[in-house]
Backbone bond lengths (Angstrom), bond angles and torsions (degrees), N, CA, C in turn:
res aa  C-N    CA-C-N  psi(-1)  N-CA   C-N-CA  omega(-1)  CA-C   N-CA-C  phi
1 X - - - 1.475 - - 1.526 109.23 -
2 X 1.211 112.90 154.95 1.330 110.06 -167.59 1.646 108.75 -117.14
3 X 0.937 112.87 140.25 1.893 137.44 -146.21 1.944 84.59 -84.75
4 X 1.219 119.67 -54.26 1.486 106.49 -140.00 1.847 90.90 -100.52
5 X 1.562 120.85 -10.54 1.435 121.26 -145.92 1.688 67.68 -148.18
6 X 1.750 121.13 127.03 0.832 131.48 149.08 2.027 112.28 -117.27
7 X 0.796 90.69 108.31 1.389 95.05 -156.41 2.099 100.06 -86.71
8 X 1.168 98.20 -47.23 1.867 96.82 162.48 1.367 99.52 -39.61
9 X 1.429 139.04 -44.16 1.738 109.83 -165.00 1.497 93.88 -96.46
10 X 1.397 120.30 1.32 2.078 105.38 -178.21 1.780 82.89 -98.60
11 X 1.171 136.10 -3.68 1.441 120.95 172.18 1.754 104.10 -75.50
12 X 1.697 109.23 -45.82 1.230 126.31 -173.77 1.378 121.21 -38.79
13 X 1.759 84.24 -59.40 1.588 99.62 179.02 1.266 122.11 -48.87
14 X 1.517 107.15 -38.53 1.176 101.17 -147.79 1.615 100.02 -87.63
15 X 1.681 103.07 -23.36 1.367 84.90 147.61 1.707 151.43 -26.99
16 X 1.618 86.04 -80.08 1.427 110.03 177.56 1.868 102.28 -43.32
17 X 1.202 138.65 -46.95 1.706 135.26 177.65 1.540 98.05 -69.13
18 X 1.382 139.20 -31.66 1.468 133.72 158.60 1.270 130.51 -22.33
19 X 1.734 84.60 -61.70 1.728 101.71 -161.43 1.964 95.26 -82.37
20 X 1.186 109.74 -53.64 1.069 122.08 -178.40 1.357 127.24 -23.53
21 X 1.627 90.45 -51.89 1.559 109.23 176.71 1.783 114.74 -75.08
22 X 1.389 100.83 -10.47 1.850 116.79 -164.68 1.913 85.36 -82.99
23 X 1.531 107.69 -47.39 1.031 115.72 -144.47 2.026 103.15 -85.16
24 X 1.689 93.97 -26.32 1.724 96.86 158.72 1.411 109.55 -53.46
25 X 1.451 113.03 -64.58 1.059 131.54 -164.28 1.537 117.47 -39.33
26 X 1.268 109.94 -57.40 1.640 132.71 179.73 1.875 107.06 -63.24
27 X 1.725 115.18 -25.11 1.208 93.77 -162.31 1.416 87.76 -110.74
28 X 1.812 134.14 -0.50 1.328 120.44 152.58 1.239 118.44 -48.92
29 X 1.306 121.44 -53.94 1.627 136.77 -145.31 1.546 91.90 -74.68
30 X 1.712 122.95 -29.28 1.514 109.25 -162.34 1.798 89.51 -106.95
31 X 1.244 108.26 -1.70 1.956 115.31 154.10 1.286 119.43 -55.27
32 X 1.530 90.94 -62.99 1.527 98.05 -172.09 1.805 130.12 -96.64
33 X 1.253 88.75 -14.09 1.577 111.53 -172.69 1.394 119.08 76.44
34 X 0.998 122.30 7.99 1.415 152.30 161.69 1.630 141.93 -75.20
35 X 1.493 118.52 92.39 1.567 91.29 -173.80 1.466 108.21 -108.61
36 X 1.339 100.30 32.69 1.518 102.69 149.82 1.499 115.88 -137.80
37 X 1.213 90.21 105.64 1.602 96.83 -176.43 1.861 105.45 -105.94
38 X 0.970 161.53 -19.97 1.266 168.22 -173.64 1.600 101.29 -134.56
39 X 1.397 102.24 164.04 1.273 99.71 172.38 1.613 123.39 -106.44
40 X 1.322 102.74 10.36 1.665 125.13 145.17 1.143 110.41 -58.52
41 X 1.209 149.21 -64.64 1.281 164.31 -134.93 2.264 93.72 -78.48
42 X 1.606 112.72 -32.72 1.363 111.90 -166.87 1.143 108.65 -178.36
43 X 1.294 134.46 46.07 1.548 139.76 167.59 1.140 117.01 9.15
44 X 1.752 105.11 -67.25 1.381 108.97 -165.08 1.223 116.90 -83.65
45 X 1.691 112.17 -19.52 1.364 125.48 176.20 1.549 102.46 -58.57
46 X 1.270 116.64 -29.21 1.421 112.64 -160.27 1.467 107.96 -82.16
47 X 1.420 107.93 -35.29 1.616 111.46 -176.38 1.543 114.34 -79.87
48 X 1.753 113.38 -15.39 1.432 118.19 -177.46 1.696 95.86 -72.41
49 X 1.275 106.93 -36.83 1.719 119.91 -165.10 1.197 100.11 -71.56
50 X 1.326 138.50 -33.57 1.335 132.69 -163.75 1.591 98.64 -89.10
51 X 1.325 113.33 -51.68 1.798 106.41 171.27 1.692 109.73 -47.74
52 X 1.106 114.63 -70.59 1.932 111.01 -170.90 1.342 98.10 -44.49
53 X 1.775 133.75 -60.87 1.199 125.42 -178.40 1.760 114.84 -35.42
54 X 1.378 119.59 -26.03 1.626 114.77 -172.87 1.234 87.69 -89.45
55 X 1.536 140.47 -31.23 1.196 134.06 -144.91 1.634 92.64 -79.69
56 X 1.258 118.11 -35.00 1.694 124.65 -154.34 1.420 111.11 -93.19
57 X 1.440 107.91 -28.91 1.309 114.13 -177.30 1.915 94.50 -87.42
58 X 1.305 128.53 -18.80 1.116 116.58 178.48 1.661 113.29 -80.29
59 X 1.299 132.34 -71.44 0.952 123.19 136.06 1.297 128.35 1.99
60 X 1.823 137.76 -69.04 1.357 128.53 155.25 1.339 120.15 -23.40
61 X 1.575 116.64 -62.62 1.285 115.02 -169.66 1.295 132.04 -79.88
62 X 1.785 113.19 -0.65 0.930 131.62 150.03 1.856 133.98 -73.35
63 X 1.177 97.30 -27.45 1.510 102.28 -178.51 1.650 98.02 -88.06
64 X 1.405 115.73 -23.47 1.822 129.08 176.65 1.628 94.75 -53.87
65 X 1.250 141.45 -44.99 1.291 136.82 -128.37 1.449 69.69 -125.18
66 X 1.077 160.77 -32.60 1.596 113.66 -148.24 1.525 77.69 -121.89
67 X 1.409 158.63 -7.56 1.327 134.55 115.69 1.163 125.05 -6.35
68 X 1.611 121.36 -81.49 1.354 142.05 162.85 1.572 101.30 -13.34
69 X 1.432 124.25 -80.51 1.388 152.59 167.08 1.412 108.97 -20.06
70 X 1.940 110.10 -59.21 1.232 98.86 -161.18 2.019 88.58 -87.17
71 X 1.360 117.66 -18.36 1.683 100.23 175.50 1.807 105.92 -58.79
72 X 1.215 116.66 -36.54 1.528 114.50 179.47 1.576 133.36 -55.91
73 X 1.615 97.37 -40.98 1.407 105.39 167.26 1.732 123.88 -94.63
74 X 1.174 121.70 -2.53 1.317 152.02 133.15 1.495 106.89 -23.09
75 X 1.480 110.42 -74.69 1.232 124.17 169.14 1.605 127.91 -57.82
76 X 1.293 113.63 -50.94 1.184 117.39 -177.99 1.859 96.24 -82.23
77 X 1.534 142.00 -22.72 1.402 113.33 163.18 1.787 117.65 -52.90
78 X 1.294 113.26 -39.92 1.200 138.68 -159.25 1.621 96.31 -53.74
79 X 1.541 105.19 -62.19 1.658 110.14 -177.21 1.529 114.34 -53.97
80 X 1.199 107.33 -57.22 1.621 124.53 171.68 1.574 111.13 -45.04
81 X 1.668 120.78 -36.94 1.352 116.99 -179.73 1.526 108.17 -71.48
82 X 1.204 109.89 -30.49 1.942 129.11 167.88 1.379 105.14 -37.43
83 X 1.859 112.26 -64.66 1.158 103.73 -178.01 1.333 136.58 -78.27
84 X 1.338 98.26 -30.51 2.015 98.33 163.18 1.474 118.24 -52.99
85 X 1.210 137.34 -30.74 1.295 133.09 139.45 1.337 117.76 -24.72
86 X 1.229 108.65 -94.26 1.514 116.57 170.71 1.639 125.88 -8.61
87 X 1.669 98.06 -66.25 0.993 128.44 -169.19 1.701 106.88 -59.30
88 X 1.569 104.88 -54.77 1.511 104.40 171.68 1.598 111.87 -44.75
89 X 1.165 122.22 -54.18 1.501 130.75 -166.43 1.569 102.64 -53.27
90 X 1.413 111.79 -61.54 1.692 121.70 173.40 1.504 94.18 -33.38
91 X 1.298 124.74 -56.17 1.722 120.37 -144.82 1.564 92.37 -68.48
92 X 1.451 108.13 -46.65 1.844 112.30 -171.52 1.750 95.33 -50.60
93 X 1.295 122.77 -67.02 1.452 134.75 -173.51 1.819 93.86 -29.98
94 X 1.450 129.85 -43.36 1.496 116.07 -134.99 1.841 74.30 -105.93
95 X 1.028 107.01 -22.03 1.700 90.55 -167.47 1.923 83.18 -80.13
96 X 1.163 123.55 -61.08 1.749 102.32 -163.40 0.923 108.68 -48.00
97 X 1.780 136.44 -35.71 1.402 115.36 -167.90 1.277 116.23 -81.49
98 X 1.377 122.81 -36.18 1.600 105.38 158.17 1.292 121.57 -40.53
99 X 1.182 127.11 2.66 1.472 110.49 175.94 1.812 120.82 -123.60
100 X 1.525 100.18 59.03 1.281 120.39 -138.07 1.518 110.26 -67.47
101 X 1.686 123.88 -1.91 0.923 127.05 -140.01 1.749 102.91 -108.71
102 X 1.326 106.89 0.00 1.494 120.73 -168.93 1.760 96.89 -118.74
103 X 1.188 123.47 -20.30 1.506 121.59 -174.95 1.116 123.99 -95.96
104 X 1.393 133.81 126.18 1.412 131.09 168.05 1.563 121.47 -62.80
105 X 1.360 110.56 158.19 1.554 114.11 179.26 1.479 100.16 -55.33
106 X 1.283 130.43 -51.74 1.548 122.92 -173.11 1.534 97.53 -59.56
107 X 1.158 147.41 -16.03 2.104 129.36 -160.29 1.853 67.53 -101.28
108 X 1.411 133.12 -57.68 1.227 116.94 -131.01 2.034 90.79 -76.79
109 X 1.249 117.78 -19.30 1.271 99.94 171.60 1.263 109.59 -95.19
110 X 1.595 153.14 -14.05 1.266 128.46 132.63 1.702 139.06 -18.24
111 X 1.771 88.41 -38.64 1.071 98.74 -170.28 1.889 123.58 -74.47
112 X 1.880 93.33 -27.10 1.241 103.64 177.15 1.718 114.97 -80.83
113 X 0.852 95.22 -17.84 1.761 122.53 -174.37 1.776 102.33 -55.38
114 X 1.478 109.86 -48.75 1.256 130.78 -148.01 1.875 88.02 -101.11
115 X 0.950 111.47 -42.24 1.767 122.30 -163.94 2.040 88.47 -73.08
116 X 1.410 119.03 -52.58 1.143 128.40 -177.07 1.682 99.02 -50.41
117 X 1.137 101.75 -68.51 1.779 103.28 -179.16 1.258 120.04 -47.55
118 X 1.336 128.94 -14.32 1.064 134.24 -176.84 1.335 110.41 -111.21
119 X 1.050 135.35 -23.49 1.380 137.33 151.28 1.570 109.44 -53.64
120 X 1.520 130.50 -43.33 1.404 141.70 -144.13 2.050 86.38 -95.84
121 X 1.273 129.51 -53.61 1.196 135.92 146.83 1.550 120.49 -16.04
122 X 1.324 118.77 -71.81 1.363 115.81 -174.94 1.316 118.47 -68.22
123 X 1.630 114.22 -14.86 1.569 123.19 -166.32 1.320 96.27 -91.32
124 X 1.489 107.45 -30.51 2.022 106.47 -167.04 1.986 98.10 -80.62
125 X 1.350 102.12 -32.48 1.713 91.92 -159.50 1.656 88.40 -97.14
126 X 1.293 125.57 6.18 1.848 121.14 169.75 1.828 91.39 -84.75
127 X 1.111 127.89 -15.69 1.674 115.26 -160.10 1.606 95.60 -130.43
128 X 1.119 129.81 8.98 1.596 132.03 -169.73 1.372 98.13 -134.29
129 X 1.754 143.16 -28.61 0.886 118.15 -178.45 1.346 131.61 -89.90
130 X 1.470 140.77 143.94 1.268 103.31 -154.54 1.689 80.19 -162.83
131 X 0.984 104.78 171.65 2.206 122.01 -167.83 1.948 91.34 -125.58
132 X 0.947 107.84 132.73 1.273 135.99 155.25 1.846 85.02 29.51
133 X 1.079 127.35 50.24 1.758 145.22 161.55 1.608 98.16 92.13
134 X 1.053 124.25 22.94 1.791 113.57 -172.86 1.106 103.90 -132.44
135 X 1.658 116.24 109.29 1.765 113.79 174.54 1.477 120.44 -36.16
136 X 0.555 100.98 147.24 2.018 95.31 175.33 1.431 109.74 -130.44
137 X 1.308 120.07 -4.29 1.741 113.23 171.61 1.712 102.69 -127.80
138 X 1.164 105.11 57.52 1.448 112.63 163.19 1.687 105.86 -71.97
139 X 1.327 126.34 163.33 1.696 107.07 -168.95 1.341 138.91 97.96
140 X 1.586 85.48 -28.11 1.294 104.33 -160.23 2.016 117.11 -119.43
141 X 1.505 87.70 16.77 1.520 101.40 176.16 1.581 114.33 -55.99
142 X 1.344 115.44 -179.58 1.634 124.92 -172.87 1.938 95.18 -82.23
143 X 1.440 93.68 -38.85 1.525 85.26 -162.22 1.926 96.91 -79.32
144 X 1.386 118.34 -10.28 1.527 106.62 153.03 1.388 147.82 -103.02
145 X 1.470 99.99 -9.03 1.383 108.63 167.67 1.894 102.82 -71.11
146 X 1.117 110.80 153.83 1.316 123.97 -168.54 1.192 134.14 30.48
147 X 1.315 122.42 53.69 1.605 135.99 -169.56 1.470 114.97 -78.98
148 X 1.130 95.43 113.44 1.804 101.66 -162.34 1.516 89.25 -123.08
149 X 1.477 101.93 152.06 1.620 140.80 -161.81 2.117 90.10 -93.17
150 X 1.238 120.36 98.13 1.401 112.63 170.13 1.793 111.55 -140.45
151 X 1.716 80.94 150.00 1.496 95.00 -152.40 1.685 99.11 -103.56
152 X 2.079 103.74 87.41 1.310 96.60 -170.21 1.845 126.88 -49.78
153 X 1.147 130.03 162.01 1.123 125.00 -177.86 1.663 115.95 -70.81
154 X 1.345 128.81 150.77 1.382 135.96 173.74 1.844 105.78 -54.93
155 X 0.972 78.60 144.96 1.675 87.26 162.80 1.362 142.42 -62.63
156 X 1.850 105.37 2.05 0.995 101.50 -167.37 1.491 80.81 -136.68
157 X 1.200 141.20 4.83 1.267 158.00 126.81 1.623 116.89 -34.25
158 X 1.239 94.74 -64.22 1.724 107.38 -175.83 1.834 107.26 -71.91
159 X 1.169 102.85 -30.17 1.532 105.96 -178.97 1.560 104.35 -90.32
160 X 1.007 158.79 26.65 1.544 160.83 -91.79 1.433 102.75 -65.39
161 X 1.497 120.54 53.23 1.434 112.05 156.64 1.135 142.34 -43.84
162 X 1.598 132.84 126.54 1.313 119.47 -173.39 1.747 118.80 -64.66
163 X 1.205 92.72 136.50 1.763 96.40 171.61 1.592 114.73 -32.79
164 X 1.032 103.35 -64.48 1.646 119.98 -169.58 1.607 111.39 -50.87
165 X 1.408 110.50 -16.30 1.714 120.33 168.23 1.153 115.03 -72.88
166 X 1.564 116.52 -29.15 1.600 96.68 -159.20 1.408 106.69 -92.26
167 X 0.859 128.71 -176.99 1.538 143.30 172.49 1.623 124.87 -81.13
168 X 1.337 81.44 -76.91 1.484 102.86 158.07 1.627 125.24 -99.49
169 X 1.312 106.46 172.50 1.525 104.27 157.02 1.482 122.89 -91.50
170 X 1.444 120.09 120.38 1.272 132.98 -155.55 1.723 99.07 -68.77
171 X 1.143 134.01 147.86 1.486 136.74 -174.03 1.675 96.15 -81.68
172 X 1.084 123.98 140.42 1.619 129.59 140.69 1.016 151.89 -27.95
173 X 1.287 136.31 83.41 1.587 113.86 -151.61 1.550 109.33 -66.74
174 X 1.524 114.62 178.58 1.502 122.10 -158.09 1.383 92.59 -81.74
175 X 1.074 120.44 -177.36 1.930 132.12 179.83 1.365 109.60 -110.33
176 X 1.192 85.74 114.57 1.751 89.86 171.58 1.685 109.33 -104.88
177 X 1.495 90.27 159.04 1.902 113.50 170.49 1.645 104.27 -86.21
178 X 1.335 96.24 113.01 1.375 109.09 171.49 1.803 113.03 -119.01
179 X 1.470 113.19 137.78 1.140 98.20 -159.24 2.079 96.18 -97.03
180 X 1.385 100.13 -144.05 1.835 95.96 171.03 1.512 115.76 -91.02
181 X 0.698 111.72 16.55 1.623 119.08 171.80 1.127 103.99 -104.42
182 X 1.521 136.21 -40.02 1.379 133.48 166.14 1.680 123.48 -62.36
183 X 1.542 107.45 -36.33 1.378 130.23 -155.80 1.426 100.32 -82.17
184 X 2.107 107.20 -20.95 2.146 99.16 171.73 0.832 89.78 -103.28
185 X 1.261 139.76 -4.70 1.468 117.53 -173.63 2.143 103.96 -82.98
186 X 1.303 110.19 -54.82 1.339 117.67 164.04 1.609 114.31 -45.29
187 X 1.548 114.79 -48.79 1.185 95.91 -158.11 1.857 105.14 -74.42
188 X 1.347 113.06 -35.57 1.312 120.97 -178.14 1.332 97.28 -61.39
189 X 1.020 127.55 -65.06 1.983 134.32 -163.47 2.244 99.15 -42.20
190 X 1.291 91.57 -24.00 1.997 86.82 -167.38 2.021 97.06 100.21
191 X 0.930 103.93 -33.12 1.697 94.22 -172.02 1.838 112.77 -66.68
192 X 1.555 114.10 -9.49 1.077 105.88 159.93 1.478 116.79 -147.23
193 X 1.435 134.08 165.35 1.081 134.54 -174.61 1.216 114.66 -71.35
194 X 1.465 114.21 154.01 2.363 120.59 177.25 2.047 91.36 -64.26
195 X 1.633 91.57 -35.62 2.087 81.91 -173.72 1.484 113.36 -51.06
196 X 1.981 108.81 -42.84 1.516 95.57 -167.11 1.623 87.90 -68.83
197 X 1.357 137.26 -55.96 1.116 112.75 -154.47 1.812 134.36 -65.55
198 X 1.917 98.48 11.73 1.241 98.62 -170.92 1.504 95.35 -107.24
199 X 1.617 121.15 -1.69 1.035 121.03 -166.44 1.766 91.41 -104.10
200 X 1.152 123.48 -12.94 1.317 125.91 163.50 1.693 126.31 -72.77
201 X 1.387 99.25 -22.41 1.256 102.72 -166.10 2.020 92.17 -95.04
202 X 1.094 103.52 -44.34 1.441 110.28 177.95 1.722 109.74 -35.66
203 X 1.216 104.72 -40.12 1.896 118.15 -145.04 1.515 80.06 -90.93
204 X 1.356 123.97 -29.04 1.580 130.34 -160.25 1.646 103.69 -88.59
205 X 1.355 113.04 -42.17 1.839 113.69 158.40 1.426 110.86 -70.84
206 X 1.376 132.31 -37.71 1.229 114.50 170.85 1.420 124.90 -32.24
207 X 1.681 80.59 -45.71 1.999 90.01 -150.98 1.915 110.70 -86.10
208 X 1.791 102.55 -19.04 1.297 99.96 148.64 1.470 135.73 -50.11
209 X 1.431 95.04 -48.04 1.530 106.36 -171.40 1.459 109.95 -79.84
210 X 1.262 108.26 -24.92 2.035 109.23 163.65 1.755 97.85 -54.17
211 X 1.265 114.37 -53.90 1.568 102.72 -161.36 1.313 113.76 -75.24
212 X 1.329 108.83 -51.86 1.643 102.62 165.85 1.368 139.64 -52.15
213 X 1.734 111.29 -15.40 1.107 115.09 155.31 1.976 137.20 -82.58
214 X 1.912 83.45 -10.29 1.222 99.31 172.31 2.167 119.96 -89.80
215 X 1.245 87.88 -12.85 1.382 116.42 -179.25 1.937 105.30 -77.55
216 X 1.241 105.94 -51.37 1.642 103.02 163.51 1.014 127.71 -88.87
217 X 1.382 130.21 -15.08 1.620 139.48 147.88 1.665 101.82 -27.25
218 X 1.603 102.39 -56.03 1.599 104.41 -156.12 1.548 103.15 -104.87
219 X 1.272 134.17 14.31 1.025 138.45 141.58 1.460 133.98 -83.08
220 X 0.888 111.24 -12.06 1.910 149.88 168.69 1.882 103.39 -60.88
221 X 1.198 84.48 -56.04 1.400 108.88 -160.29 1.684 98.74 -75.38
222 X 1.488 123.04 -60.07 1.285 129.90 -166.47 1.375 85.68 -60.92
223 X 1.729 150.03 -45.31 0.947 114.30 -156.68 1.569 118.94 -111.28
224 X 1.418 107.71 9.00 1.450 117.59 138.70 1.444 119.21 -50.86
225 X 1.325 127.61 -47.72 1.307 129.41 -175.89 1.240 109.18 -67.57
226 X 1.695 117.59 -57.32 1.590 107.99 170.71 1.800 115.45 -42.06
227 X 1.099 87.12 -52.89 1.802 72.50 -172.39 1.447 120.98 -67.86
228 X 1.129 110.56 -19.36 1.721 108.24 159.98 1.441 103.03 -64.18
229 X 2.005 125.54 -54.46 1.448 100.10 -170.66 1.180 126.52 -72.17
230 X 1.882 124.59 -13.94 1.013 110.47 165.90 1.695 129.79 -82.97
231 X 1.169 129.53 4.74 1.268 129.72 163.46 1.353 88.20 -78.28
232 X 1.130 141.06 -73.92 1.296 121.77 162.47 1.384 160.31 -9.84
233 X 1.153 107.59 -25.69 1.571 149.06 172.05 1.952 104.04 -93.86
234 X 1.108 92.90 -33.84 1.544 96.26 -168.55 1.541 106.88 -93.14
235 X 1.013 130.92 -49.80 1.559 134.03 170.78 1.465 112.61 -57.07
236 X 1.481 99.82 -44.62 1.998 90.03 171.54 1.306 120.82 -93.81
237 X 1.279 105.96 25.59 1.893 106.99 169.16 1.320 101.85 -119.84
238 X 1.349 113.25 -19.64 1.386 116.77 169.11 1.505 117.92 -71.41
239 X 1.473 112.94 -42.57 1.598 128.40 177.37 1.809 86.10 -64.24
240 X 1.001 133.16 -36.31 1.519 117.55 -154.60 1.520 105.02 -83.64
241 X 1.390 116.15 -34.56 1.466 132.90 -171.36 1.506 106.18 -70.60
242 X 1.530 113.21 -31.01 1.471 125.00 -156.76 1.640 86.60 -80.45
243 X 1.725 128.80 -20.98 1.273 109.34 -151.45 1.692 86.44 -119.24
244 X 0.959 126.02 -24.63 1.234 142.31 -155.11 1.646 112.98 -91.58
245 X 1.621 109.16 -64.48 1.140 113.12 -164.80 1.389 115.51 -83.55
246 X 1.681 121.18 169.84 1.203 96.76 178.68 1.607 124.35 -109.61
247 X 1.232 116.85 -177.28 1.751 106.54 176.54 1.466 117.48 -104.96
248 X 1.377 117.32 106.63 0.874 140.85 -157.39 1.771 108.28 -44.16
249 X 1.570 108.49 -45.18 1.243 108.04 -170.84 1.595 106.28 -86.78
250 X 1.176 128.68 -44.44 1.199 115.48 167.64 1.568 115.00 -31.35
251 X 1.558 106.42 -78.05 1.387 126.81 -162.54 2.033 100.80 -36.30
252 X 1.566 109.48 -45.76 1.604 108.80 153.54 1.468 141.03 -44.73
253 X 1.163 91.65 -44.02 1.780 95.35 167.33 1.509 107.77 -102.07
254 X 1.188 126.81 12.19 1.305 113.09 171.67 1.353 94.18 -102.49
255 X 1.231 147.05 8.88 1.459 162.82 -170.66 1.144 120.05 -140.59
256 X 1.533 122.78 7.07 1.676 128.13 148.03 1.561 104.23 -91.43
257 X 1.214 101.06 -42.96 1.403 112.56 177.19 1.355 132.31 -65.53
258 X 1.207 124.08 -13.07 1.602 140.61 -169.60 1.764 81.93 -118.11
259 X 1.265 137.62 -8.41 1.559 139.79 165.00 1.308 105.48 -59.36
260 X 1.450 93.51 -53.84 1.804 106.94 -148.54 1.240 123.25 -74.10
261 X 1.650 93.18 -48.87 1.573 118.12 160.80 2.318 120.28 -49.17
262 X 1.526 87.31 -29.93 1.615 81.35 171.55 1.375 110.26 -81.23
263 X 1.295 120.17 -34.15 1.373 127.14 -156.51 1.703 95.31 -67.01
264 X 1.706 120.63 -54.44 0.927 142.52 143.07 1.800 117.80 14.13
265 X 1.722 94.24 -75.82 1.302 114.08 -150.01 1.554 92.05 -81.49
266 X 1.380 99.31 -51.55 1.992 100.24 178.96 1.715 114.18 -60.36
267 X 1.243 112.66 -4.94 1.145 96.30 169.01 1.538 108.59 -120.20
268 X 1.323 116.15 16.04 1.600 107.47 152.69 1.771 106.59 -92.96
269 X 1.297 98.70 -29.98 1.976 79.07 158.21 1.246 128.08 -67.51
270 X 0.835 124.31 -22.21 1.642 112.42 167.40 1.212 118.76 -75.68
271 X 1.615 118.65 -7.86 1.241 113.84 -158.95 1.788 88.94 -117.51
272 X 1.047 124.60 -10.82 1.513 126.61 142.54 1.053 123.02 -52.68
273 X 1.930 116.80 -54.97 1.073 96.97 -162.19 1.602 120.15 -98.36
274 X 1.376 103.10 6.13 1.488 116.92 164.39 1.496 106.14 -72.97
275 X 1.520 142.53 -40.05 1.407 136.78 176.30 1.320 98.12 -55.58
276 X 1.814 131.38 -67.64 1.104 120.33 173.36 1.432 120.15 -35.16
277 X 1.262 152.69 -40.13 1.384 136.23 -125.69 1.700 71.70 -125.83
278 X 1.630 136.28 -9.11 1.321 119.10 -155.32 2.097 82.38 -98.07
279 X 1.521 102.00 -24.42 1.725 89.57 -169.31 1.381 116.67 -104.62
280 X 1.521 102.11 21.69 1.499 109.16 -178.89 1.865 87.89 -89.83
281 X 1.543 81.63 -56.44 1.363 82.34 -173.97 1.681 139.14 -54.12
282 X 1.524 113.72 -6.79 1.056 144.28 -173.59 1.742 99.50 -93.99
283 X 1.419 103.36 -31.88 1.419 88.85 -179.55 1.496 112.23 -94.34
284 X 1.446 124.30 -25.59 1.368 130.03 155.95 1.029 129.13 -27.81
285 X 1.903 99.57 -58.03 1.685 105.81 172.17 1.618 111.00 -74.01
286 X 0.970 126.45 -24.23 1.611 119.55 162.15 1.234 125.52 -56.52
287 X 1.296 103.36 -49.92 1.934 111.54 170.81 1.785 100.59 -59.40
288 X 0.828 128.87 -80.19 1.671 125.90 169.36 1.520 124.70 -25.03
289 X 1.460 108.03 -48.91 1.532 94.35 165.69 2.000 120.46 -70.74
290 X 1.245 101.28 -27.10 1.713 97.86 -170.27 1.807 96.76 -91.19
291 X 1.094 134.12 25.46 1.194 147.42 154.65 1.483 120.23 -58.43
């Protein structure tokens, strides 16, 4: 053994900074939950982690928006379900008054009373309803829901002139688009029939029920996509965790163990440096006896 170079306690040591560093190591990872904390720690781990991280946050902000999307059309079915209500009631209104022959002047002006309010309804909640400050049933006014092609009567039609007066035959006027605001106002006034206005109201639930059916078409769809991005979301946070995070029980016994091993190592230095101090002393008492 050598007197000036004890090399059993520079093995020791170097133990004891081994474990030490095992035993930092082990009680970061169960710190942070992380066994990649630097990019020393796993280079490649680090660059796999940084791709899935774009992958997840992309994905996130995709499933963010078509949420968003489906709260928007959510909203705008909701208004539209308002008016098919409505709209049914109008249709009842246009079928009794065609049937003019059972109603008194007081039901038939109830009746316009009620048809008016309901016209005045669809116009206030087409321009008042609105998503996070943005109308969403613009389109959808009285004078555009059910816009029908009608061929007002001649003037000498509306005035019920006898045939035998005129001269000629008076021309037709052109056809205009009148929407449901026109169609109670005509049909109540006598200038147009309860038929056009039931055939207005018809064309006017159609065209609800076109949108609202186009409204769950595409809500169908947004949440087909979510569930593709979140299986999506879930496999690459899982791939990210698998490379990333750490394991709890290991990282524990790799940190009883990086204990044991120091405890270990410091006590083979002492047990070095007691051999040293046992053959110094051996040579002391040798020098003293040959004295």
């Amino acid at each position: 053994m050598s007197i000036l170079f004890n090399l059993p306690e520079v093995i020791a040591q170097r133990g004891v900074r081994t474990a030490q560093a095992w035993s930092f190591q082990a009680t970061e990872r169960l710190a942070t939950g992380k066994q990649i904390n630097r990019g020393a720690d796993d280079p490649s781990g680090v660059i796999a982690v940084g791709k899935l991280d774009q992958q997840i946050v992309i994905a996130q902000k995709k499933i963010e928006g078509l949420e968003r999307s489906n709260l928007y059309l959510a909203a705008r079915e909701g208004g539209l379900s308002a008016f098919s209500d409505m709209l049914l009631r109008l249709q009842e209104i246009a079928t009794t008054g065609a049937n003019t022959a059972g109603l008194s002047d007081a039901e038939m002006e109830g009746l316009r009373v009620e048809a008016e309010e309901i016209i005045r309804a669809i116009d206030f909640t087409a321009n008042t309803y609105t998503f996070q400050g943005q109308q969403i049933l613009q389109g959808f006014g009285s004078s555009q829901l059910g816009s029908t092609m009608i061929h007002p009567p001649t003037r000498d039609e509306a005035s019920g002139d006898d045939d035998d007066a005129r001269p000629t035959r008076p021309e037709r006027p052109e056809a205009v688009r009148v929407g449901l605001n026109g169609l109670v106002v005509g049909a109540f006034s006598g200038e147009l029939s309860f038929e056009e206005l039931a055939r207005g109201v018809e064309s006017a639930v159609n065209q609800v029920a076109g949108a609202r059916g186009a409204i769950g078409t595409q809500m169908r769809d947004n949440e087909s996509q979510i569930r593709t991005l979140m299986s999506e979301f879930e496999n690459t946070s899982a791939a990210r965790s698998l490379i990333e995070d750490a394991d709890y029980a290991k990282e524990v016994s790799e940190r009883v163990r990086a204990q044991i091993l120091e405890q270990a190592s410091i006590s083979a230095i002492d047990i070095a440096r007691q051999q040293q101090t046992s053959v110094l002393s051996l040579i002391q008492n040798a020098t003293d006896t040959g004295r």
